[in-house]
DRENKETOR-473685 format. One record per atom (N, C-alpha, C): residue number from 0; atom name; x, y, z. Coordinates in pm, 1 decimal, always signed. Example, Ala and Ser with C-alpha at 12.3 -4.5 7.8 and 13.67 -1.06 7.14 Angstrom:
// DRENKETOR-473685
  nr atom     east    north       up
   0    N  +1319.0   -569.0   +780.0
   0   CA  +1230.0   -450.0   +780.0
   0    C  +1320.0   -330.0   +780.0
   1    N  +1285.0   -225.0   +708.0
   1   CA  +1367.0   -106.0   +714.0
   1    C  +1290.0     +3.0   +787.0
END
This chain:
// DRENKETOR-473685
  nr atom     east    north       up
   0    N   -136.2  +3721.8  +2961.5
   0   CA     +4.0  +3707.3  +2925.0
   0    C    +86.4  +3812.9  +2998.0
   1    N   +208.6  +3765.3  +3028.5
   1   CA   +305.8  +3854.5  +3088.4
   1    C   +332.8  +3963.5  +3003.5
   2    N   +383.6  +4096.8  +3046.8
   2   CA   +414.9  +4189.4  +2952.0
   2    C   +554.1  +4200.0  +2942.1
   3    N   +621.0  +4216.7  +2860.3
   3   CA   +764.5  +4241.2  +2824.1
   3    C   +845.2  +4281.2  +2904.9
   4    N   +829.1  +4371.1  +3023.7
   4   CA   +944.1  +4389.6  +3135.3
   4    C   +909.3  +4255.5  +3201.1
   5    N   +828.0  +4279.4  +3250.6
   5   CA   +772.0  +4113.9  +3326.9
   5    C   +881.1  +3952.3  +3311.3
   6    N   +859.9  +3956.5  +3202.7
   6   CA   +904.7  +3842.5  +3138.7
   6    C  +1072.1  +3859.6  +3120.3
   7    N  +1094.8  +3951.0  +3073.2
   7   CA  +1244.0  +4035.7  +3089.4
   7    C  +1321.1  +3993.0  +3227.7
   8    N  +1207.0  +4056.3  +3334.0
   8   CA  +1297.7  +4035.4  +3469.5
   8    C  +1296.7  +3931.5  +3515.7
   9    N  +1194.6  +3859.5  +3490.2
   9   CA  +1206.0  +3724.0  +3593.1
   9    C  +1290.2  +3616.8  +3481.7
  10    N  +1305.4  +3652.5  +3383.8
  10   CA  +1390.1  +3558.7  +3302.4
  10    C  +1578.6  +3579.8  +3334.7
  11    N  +1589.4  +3725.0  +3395.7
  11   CA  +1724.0  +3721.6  +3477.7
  11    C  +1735.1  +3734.9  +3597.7
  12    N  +1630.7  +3649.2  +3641.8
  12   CA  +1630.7  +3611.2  +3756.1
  12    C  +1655.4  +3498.2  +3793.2
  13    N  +1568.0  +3439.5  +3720.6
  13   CA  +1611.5  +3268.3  +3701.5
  13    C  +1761.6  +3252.7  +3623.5
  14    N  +1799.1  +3361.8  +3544.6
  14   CA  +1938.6  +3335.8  +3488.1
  14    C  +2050.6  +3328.7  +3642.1
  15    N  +2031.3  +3425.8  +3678.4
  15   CA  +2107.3  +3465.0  +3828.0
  15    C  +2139.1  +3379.7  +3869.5
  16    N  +1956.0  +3238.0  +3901.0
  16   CA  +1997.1  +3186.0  +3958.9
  16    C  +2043.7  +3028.6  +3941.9
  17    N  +2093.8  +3041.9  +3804.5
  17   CA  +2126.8  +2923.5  +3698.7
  17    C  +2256.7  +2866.4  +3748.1
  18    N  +2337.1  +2960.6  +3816.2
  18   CA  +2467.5  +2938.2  +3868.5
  18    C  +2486.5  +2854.7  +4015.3
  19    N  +2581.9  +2756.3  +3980.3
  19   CA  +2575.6  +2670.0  +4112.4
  19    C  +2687.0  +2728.7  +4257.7
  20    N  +2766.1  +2816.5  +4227.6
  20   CA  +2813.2  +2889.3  +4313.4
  20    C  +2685.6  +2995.3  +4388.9
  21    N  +2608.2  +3060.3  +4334.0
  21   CA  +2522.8  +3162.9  +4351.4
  21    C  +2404.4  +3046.4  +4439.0
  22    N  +2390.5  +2960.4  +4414.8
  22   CA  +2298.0  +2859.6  +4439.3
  22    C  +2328.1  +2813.4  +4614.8
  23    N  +2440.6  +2776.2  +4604.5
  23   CA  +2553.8  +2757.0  +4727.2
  23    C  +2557.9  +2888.9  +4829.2
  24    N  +2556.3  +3007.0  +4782.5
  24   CA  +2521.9  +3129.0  +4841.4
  24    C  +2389.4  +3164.9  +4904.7
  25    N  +2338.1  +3111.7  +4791.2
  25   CA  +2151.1  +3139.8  +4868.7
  25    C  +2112.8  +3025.9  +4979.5
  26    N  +2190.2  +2916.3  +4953.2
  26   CA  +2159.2  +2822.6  +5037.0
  26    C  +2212.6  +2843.6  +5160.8
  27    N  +2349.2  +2879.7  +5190.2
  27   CA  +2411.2  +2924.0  +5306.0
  27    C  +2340.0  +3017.5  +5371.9
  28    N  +2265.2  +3137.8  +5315.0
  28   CA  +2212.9  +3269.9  +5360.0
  28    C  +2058.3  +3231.7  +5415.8
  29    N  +2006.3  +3133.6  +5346.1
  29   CA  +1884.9  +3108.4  +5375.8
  29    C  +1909.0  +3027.4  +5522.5
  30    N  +2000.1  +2942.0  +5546.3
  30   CA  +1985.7  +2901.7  +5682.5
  30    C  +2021.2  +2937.3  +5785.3
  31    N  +2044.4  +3081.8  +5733.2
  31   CA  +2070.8  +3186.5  +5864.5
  31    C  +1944.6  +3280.2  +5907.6
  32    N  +1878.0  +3291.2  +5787.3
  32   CA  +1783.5  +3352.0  +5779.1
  32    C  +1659.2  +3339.7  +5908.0
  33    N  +1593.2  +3426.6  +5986.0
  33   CA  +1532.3  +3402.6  +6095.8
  33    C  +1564.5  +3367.8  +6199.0
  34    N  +1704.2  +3356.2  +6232.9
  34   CA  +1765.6  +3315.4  +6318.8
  34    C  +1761.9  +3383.8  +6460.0
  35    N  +1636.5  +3474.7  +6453.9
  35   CA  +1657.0  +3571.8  +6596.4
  35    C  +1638.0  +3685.0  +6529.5
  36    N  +1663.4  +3796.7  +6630.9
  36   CA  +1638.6  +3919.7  +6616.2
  36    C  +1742.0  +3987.2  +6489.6
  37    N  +1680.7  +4101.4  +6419.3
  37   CA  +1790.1  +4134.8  +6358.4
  37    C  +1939.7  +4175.7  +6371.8
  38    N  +2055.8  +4105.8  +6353.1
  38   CA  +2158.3  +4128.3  +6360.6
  38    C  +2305.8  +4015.8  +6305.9
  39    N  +2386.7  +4020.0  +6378.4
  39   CA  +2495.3  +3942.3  +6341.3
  39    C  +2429.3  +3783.0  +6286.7
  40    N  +2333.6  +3738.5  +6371.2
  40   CA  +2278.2  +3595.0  +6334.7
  40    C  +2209.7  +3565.7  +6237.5
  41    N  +2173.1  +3682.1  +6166.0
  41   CA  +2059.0  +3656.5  +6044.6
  41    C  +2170.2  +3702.1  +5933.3
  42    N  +2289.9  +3730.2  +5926.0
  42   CA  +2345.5  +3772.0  +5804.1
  42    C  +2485.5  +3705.6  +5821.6
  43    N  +2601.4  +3664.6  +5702.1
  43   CA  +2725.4  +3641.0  +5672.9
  43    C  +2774.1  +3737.1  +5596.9
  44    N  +2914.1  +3723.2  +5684.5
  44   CA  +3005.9  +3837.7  +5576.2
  44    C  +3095.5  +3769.7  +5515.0
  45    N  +3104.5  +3804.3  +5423.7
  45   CA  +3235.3  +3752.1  +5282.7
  45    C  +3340.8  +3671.3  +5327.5
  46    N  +3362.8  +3660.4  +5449.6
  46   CA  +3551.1  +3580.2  +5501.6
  46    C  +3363.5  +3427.2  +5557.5
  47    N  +3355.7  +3451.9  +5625.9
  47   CA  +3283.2  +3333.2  +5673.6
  47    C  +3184.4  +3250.5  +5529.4
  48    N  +3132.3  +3329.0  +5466.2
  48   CA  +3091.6  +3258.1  +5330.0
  48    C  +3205.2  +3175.4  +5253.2
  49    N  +3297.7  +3221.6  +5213.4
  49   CA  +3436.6  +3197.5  +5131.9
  49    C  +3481.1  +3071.1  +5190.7
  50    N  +3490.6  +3060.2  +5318.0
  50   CA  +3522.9  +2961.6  +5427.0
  50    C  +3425.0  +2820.4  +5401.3
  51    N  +3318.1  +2852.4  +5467.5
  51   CA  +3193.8  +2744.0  +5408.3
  51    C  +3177.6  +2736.9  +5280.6
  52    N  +3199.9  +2815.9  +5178.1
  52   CA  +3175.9  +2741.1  +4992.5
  52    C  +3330.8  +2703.8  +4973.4
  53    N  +3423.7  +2736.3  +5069.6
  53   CA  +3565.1  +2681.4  +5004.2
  53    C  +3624.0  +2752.8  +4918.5
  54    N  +3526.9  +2886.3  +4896.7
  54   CA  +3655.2  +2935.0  +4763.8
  54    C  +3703.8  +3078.2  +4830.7
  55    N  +3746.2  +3196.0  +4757.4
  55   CA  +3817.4  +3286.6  +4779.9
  55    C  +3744.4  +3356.2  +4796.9
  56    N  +3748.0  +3477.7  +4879.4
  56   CA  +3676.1  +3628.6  +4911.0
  56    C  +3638.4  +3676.1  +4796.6
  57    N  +3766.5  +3699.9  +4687.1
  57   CA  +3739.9  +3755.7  +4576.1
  57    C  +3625.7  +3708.4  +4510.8
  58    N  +3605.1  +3570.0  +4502.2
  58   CA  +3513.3  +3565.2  +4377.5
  58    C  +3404.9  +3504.2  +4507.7
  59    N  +3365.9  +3530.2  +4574.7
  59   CA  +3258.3  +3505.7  +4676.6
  59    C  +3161.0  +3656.5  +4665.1
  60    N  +3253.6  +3765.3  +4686.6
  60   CA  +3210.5  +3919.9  +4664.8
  60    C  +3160.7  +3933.4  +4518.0
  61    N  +3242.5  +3874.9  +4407.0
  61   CA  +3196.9  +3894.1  +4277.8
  61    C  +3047.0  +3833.6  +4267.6
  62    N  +3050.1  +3715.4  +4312.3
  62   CA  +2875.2  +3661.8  +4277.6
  62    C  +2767.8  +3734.7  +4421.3
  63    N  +2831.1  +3769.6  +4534.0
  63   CA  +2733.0  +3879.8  +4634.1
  63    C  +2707.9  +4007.4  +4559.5
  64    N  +2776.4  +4037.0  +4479.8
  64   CA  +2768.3  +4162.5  +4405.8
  64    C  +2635.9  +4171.2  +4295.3
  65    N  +2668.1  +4019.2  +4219.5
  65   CA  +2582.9  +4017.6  +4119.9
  65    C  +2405.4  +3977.2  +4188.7
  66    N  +2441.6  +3887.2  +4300.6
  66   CA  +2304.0  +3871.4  +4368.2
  66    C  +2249.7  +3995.0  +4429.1
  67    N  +2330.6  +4068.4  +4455.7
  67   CA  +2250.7  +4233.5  +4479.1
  67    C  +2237.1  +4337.0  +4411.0
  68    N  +2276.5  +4298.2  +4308.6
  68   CA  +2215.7  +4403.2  +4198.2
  68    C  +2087.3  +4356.4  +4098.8
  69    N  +2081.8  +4179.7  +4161.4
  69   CA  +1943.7  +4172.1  +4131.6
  69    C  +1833.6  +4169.9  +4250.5
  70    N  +1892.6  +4247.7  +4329.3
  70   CA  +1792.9  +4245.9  +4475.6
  70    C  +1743.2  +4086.9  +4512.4
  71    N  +1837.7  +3995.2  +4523.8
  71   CA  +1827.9  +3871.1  +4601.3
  71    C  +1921.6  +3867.7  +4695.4
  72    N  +1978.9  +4000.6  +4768.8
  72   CA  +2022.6  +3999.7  +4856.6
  72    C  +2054.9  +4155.7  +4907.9
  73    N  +2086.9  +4179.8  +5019.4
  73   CA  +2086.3  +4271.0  +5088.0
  73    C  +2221.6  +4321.7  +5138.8
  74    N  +2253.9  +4429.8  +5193.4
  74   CA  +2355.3  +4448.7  +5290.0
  74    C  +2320.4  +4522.0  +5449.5
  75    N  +2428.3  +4468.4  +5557.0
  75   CA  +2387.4  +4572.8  +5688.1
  75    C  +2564.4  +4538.5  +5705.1
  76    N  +2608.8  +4700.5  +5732.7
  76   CA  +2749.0  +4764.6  +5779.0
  76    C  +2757.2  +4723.5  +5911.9
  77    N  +2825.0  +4709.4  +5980.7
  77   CA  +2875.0  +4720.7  +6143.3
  77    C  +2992.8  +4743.1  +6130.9
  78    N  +3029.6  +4863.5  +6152.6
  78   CA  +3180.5  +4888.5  +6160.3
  78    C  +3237.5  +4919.4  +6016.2
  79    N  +3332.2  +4793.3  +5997.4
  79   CA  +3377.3  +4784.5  +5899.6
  79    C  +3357.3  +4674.3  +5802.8
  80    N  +3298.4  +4590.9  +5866.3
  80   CA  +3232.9  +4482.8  +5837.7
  80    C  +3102.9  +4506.8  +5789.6
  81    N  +3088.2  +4411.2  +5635.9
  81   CA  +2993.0  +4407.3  +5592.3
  81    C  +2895.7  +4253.1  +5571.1
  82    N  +2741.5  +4268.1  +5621.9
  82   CA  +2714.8  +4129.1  +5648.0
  82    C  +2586.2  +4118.7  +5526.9
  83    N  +2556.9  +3969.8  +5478.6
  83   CA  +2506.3  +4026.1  +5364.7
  83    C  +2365.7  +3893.8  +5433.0
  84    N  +2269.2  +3887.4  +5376.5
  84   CA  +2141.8  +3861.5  +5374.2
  84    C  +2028.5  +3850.0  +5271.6
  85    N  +1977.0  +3726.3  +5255.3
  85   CA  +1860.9  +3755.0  +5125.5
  85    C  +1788.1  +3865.4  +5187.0
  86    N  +1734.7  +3922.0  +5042.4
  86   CA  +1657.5  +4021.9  +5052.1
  86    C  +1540.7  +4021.2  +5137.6
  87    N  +1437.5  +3947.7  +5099.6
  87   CA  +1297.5  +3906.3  +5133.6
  87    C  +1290.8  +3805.6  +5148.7
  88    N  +1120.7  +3735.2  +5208.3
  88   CA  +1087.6  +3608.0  +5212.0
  88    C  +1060.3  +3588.9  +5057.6
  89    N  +1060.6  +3624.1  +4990.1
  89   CA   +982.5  +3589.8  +4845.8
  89    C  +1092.8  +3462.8  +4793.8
  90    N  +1247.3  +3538.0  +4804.2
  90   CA  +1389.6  +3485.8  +4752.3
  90    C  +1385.0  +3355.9  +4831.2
  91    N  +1317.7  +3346.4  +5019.8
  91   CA  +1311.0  +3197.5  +5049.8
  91    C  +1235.1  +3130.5  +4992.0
  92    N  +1155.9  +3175.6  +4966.0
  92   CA  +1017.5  +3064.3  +4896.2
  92    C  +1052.3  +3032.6  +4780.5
  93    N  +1120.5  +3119.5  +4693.2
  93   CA  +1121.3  +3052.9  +4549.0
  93    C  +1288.5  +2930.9  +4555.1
  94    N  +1346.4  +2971.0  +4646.1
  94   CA  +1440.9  +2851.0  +4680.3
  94    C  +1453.3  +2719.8  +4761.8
  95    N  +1299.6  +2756.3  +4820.2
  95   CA  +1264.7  +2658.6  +4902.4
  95    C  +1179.9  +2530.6  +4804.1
  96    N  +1096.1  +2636.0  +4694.7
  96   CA   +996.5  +2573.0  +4591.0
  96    C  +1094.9  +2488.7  +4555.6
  97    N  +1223.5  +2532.1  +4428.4
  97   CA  +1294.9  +2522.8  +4375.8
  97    C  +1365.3  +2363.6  +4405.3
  98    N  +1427.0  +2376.9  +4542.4
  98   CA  +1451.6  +2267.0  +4651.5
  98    C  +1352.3  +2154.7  +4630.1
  99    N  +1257.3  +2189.8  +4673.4
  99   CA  +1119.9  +2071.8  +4699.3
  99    C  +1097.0  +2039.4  +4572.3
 100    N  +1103.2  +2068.3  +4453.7
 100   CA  +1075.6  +2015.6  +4293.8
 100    C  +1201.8  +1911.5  +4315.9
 101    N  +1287.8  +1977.6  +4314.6
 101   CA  +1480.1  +1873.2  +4294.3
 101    C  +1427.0  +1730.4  +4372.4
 102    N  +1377.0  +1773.6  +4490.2
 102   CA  +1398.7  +1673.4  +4606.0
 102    C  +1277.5  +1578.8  +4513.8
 103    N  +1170.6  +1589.9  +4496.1
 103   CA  +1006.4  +1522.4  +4468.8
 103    C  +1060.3  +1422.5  +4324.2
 104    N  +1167.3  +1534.2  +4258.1
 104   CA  +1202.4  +1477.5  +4091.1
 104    C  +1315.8  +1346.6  +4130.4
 105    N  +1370.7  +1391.1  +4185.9
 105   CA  +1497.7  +1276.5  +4210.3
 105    C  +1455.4  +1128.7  +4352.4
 106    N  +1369.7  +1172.1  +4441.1
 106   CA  +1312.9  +1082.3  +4521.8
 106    C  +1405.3  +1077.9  +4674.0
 107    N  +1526.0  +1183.8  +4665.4
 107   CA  +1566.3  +1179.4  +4759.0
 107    C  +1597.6  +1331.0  +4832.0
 108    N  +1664.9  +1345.3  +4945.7
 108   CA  +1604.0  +1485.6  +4996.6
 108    C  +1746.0  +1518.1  +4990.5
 109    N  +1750.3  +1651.3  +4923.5
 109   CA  +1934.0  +1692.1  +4894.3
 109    C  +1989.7  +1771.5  +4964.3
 110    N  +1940.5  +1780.9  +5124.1
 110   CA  +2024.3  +1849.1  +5198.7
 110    C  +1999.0  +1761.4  +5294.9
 111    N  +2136.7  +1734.7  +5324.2
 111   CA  +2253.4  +1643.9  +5431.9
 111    C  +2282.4  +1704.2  +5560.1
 112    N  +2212.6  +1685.4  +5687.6
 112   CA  +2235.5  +1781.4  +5796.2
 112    C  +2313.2  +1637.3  +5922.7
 113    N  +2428.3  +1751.9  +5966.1
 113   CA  +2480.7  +1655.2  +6121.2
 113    C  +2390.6  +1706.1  +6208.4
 114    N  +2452.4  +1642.8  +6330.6
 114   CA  +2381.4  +1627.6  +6414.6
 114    C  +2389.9  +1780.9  +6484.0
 115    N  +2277.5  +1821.9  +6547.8
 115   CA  +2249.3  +1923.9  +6597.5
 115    C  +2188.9  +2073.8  +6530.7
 116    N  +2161.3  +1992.2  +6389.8
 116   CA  +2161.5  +2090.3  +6267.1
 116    C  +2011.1  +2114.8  +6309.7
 117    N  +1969.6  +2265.5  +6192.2
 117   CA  +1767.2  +2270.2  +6162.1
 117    C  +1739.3  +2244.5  +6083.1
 118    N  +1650.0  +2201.6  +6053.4
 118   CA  +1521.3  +2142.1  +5926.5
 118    C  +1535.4  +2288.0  +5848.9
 119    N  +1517.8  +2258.5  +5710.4
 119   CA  +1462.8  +2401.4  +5642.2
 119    C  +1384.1  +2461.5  +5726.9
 120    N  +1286.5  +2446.0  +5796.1
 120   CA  +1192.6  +2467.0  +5850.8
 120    C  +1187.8  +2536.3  +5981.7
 121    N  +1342.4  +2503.0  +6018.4
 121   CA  +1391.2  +2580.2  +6166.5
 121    C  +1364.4  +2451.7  +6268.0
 122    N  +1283.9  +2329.3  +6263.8
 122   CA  +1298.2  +2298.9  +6364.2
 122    C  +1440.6  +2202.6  +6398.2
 123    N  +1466.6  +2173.0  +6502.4
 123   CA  +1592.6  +2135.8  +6562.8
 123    C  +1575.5  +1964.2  +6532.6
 124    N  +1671.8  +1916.2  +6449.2
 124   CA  +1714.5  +1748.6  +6424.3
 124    C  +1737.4  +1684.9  +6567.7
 125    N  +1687.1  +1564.1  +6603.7
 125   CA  +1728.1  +1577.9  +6708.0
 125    C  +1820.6  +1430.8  +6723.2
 126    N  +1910.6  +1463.9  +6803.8
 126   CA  +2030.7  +1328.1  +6825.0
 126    C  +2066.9  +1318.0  +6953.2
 127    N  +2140.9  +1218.1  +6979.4
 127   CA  +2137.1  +1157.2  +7103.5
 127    C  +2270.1  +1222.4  +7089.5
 128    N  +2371.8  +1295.3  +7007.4
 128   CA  +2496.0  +1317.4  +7040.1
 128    C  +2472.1  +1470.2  +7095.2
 129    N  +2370.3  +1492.6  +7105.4
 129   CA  +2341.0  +1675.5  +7086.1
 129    C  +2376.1  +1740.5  +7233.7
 130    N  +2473.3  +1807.1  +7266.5
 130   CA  +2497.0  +1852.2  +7385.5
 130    C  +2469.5  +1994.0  +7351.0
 131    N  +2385.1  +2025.2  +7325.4
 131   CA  +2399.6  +2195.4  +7308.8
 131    C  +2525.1  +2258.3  +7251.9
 132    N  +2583.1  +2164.8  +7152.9
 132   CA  +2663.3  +2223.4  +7062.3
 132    C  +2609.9  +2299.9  +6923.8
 133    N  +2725.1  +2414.5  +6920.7
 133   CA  +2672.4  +2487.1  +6816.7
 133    C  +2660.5  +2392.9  +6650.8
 134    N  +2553.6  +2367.5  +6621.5
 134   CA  +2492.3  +2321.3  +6488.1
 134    C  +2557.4  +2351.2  +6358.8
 135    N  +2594.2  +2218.0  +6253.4
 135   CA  +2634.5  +2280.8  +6114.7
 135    C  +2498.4  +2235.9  +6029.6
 136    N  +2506.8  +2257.1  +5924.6
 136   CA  +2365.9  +2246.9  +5862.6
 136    C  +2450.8  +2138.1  +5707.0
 137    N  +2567.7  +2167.9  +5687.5
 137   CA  +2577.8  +2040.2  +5548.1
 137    C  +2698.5  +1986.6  +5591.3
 138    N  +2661.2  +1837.5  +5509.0
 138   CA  +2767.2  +1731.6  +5532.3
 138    C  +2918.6  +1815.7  +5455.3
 139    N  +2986.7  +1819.5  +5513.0
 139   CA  +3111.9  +1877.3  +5396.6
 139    C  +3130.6  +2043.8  +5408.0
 140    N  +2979.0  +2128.8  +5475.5
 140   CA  +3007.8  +2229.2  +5521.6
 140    C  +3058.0  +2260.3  +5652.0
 141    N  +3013.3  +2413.2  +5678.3
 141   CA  +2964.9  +2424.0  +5833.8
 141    C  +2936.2  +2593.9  +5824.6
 142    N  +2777.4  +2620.7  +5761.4
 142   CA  +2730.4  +2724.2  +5792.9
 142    C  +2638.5  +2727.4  +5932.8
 143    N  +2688.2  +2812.3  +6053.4
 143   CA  +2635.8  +2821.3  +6169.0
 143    C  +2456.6  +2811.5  +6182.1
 144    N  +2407.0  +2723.6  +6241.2
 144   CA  +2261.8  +2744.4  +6238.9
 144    C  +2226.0  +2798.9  +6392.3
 145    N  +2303.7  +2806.1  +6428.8
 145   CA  +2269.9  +2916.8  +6551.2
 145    C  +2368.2  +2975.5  +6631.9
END
């Protein structure tokens, strides 16, 4: 049996990640994730998130705030600019799990990619419209996949 912190933390963890804004966040961050060497390509900062979920800086920072104070996400400074990043692979896997249950329970696959987009998986969709244009990854978004 789990012991009492145990059970404690991972129960606000899964609370964390009960929220469909916060959900929308991990999903954006995760398909940046690995994108190359460490830097500008593996992380988003607050004006480009806000942009792709559609809502305001303000409350984009309020739920980055709360995802990093449960260490499901990270920060790296440049300048003045701050770019934010899941923490670990652990945070992909349990959103990737998470994903693949939704997708297996409902019978259909719930992420919507245009053309030129990546697979969860990184590999490249491939289309006959694809000129080496830069890639969005959701129908209705456009978080950069490369």
């Amino acid at each position: 049996m789990l012991g009492e912190p145990a059970v404690v933390a991972l129960a606000e963890t899964f609370k964390v990640l009960g929220d469909t804004t916060r959900v929308r966040l991990i999903d954006a961050l995760s398909r940046v994730r690995g994108e190359g060497a460490p830097g500008l390509k593996n992380a988003l900062c607050v004006q480009d998130l806000a942009r792709v979920l559609g809502l305001t800086q303000s409350a984009v920072s309020h739920q980055l705030r709360l995802l990093r104070s449960m260490r499901l996400v990270r920060t790296r400074r440049d300048g003045r600019q701050i770019f934010y990043a899941l923490d670990d692979d652990h945070i992909v896997k349990l959103f990737e799990q998470g994903l693949e249950h939704v997708e297996e329970r409902t019978g259909t696959p719930a992420v919507t990619r245009s053309k030129g987009s990546r697979s969860r998986r990184g590999h490249r969709a491939h289309s006959k419209h694809d000129h080496g244009a830069r890639g969005f990854s959701r129908a209705g978004g456009d978080v950069p996949t490369k």
